[in-house]
Backbone as CSV, one residue per row, in Angstrom:
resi,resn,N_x,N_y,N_z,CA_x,CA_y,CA_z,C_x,C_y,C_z
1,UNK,7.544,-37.965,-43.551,7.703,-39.037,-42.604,6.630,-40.091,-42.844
2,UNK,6.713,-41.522,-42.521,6.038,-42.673,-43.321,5.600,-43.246,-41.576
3,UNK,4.472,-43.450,-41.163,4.527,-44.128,-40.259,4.161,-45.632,-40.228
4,UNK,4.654,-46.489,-39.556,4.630,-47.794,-40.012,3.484,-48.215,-39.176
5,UNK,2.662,-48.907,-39.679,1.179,-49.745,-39.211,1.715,-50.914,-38.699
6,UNK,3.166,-51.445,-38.565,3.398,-52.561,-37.913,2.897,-52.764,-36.071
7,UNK,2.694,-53.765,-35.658,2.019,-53.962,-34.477,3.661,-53.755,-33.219
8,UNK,2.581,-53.035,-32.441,4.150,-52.842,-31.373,3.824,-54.163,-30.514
9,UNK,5.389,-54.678,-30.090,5.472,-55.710,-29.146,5.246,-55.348,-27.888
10,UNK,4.794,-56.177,-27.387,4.304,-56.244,-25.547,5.765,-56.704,-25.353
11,UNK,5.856,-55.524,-24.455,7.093,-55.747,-23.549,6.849,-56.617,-22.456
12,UNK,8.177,-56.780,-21.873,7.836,-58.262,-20.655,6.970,-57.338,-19.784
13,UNK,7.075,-55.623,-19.308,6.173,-55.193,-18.252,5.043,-55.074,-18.589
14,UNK,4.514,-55.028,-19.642,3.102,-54.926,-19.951,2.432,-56.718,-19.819
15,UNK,3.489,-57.382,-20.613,3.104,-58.745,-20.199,2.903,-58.967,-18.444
16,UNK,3.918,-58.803,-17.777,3.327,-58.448,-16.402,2.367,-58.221,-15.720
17,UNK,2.219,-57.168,-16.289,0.833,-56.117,-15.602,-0.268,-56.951,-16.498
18,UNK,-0.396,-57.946,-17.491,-1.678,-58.368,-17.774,-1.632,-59.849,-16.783
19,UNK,-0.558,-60.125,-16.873,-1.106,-61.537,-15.677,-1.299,-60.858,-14.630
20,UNK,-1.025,-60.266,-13.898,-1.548,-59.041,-12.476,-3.073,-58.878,-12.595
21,UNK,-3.507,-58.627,-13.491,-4.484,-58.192,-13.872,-5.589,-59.465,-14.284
22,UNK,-5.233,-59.984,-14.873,-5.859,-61.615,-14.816,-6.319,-62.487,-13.311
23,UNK,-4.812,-62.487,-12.900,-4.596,-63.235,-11.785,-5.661,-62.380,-10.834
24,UNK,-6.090,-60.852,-10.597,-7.167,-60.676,-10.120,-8.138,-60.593,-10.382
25,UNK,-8.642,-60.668,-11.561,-9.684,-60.885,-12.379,-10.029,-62.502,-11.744
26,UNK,-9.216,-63.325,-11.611,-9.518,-64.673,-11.540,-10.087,-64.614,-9.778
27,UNK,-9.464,-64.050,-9.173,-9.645,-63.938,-7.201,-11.249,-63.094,-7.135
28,UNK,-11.035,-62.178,-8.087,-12.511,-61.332,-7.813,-13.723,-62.141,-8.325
29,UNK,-13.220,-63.281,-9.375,-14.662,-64.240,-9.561,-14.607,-65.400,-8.675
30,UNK,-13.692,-65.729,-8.350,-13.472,-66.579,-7.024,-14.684,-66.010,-5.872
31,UNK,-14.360,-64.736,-5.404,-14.863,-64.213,-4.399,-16.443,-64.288,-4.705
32,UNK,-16.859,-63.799,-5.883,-18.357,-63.358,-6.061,-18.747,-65.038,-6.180
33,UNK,-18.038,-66.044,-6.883,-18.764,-67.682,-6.594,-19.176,-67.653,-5.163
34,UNK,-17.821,-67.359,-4.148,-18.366,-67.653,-2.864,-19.776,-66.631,-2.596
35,UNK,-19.559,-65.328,-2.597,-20.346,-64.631,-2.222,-22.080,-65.126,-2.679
36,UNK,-21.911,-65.627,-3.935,-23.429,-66.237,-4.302,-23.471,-67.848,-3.600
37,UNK,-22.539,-68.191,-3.201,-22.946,-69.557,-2.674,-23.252,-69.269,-1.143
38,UNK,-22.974,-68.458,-0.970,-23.360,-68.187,0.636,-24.795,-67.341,0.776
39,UNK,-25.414,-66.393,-0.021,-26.151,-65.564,-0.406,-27.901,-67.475,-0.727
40,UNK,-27.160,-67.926,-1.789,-28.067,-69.001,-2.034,-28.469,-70.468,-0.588
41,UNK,-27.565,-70.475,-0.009,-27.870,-70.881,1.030,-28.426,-70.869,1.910
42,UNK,-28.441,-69.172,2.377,-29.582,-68.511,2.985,-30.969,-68.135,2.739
43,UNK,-30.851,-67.837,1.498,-31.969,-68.486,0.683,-33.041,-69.279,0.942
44,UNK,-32.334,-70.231,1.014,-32.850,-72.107,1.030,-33.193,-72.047,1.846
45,UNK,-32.390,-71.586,3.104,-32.963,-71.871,5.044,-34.138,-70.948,5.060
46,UNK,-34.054,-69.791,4.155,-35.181,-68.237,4.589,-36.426,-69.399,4.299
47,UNK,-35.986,-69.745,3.018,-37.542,-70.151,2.127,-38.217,-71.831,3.275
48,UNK,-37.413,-71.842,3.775,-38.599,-73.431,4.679,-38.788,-72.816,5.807
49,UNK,-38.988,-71.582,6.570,-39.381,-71.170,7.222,-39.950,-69.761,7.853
50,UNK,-40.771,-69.948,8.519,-41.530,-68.310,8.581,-40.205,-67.006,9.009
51,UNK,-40.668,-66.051,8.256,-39.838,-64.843,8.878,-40.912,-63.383,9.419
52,UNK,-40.626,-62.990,10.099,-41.449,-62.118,10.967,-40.849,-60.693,10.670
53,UNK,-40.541,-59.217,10.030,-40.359,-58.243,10.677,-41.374,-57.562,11.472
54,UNK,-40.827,-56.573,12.428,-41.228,-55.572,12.919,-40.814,-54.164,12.503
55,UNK,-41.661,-53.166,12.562,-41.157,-52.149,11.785,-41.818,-51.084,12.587
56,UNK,-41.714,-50.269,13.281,-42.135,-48.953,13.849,-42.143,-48.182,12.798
57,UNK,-43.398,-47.332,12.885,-43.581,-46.274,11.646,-42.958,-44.975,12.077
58,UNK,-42.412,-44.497,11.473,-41.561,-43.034,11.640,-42.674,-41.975,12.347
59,UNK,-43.792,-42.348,11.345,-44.639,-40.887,11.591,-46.005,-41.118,13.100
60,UNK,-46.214,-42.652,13.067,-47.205,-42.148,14.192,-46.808,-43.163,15.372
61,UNK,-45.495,-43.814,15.127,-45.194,-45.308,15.881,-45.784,-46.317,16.014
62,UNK,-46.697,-46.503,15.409,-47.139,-48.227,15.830,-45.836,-48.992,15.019
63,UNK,-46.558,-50.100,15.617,-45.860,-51.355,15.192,-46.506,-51.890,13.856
64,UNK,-45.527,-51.817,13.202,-46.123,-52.957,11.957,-45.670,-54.607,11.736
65,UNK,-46.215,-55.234,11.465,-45.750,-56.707,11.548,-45.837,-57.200,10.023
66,UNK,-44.611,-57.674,9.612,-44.480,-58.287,8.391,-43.725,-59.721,8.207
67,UNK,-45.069,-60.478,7.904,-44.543,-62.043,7.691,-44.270,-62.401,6.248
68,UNK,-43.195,-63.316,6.964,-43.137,-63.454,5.313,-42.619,-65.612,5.059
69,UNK,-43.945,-66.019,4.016,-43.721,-67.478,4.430,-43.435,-68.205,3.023
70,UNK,-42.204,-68.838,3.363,-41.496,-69.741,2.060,-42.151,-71.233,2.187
71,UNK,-42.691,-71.603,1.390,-43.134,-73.067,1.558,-42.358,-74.350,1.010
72,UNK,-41.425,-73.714,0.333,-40.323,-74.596,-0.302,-39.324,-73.699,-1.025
73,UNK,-38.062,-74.488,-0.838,-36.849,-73.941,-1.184,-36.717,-73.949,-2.324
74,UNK,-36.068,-72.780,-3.475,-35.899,-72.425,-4.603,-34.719,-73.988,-5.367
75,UNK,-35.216,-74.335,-6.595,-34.905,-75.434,-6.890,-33.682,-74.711,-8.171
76,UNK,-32.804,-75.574,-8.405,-32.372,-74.683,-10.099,-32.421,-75.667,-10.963
């Protein structure tokens, strides 16, 4: 028996299933643009102004206080 090295054709369902597959490939980088444009925004507002946590310690309870101060917003 001789097997042939010729290339198999994409059927129309496989053609299918790759635009399916594209077409969400394209929505899931859609999503992560937004997700970093919203992520960088907050950013910007964190960095021009003071932020304060509080943090109770597990083991003896005080309070811990953690500031944290942006003096200018990240440039690109």
């Amino acid at each position: 028996m001789v097997e042939s090295d010729e290339p198999v054709g994409v059927t129309e369902e496989q053609a299918l299933d790759i635009q399916r597959i594209q077409k969400r490939l394209d929505l899931l980088d859609q999503r992560l643009d937004n997700i970093d444009t919203m992520v960088t925004a907050v950013a910007e507002r964190v960095m021009s102004q003071l932020i304060t946590v509080n943090v109770t310690c597990p083991h003896c309870g005080k309070m811990i206080e953690i500031a944290l101060v942006g003096s200018q917003k990240p440039r690109r």
